[in-house]
N, C-alpha and C positions, 0 to 999 in steps of 0.2 A: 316290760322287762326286755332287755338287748341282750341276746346270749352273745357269745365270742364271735361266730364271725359275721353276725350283723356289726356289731363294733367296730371289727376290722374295714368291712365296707365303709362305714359310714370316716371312719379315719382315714383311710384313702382317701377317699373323697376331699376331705376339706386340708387333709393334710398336700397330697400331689397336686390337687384342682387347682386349690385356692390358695393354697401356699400358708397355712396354719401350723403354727406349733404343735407338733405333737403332744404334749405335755398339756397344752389351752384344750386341746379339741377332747385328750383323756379325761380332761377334769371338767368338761362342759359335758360330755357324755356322763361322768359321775353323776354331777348335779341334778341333770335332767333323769336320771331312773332312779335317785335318790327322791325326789321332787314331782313324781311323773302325776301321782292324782293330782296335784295344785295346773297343771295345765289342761287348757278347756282346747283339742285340735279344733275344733270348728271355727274357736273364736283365734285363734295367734293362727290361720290360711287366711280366715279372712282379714284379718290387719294386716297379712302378708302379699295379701291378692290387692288389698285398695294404695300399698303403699307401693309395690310394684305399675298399677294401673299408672300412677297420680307422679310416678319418678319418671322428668321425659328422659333420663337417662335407660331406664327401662324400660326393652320391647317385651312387655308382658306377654304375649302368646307363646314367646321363643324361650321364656325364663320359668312358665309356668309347665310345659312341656318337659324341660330339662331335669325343674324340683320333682315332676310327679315320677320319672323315668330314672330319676334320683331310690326314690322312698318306694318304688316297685323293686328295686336291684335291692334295697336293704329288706325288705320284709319274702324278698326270695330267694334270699341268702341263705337261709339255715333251711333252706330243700321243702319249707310247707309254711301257707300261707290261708292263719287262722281267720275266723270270720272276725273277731276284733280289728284284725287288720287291714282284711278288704272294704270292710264298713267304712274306718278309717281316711284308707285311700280313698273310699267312693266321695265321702264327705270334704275332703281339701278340693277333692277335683271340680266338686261343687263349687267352692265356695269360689274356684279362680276361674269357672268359666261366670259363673254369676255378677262378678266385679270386672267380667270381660264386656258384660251385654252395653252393647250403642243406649247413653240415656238422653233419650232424644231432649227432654226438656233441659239438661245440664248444655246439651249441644245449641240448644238455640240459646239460650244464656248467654255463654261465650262469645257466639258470635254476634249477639246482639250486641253484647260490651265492645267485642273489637269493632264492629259496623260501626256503632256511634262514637267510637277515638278515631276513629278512619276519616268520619264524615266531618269532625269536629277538627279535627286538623284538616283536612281541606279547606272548608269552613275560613278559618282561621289564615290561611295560607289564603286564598283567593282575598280576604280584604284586606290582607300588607297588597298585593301583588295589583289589585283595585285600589288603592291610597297611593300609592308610588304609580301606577299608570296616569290616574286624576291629577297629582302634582306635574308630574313631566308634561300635560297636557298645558293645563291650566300656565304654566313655565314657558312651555313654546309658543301661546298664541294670547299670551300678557295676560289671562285673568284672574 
């Protein structure tokens, strides 16, 4: 439940920040505490944290900082901040340092992939660059 001035926060917010319709962000705040048992927080941080990780438009440390300092201003809005809510918080803060951690085997992956497009166009480039030496050779001295 969002009493009045956690609302008001959270309408600032998207309304001055982001630059949102009053009216979208009124009726998204409806929907969501009309709706609020059908949403699982652990699960929509963590699709928020892997989509933020995996967006290179997204510096997830700096975005993940902002949401959480975000949803601390709204749940200490109305002057008292219940253990639902610090649970809460403690659970998204999980879930986006969790989708922050180095996965070392997704990291050798990639770079295995780029290593081998790297090497394969070299590769690739060194036997035009050997065909066209071996002709100009072969061209200069008749064979």
């Amino acid at each position: 439940y969002f009493d009045q001035v956690e609302r008001d926060v959270i309408s600032t917010f998207f309304v001055e920040k982001w630059g949102y319709n009053p009216e979208f962000v009124a009726t998204g705040i409806d929907y969501i505490q009309q709706h609020i048992a059908d949403f699982s927080i652990r699960e929509l941080a963590k699709a928020l944290a892997e989509y933020k990780k995996n967006n290179p438009d997204c510096e997830h440390k700096a975005m993940s900082r902002e949401i959480i300092d975000f949803l601390r201003e709204v749940i200490e809005a109305d002057g008292k901040i219940d253990e639902l809510e610090a649970m809460s918080l403690d659970s998204i803060e999980n879930a986006f340092n969790e989708a922050n951690k180095f996965d070392i085997k997704k990291a050798l992956k990639s770079n295995i992939s780029t290593a081998g497009v790297a090497v394969t166009n070299i590769a690739l480039g060194a036997g035009s660059i050997g065909s066209s030496v071996k002709s100009k050779i072969k061209k200069w001295y008749g064979n």
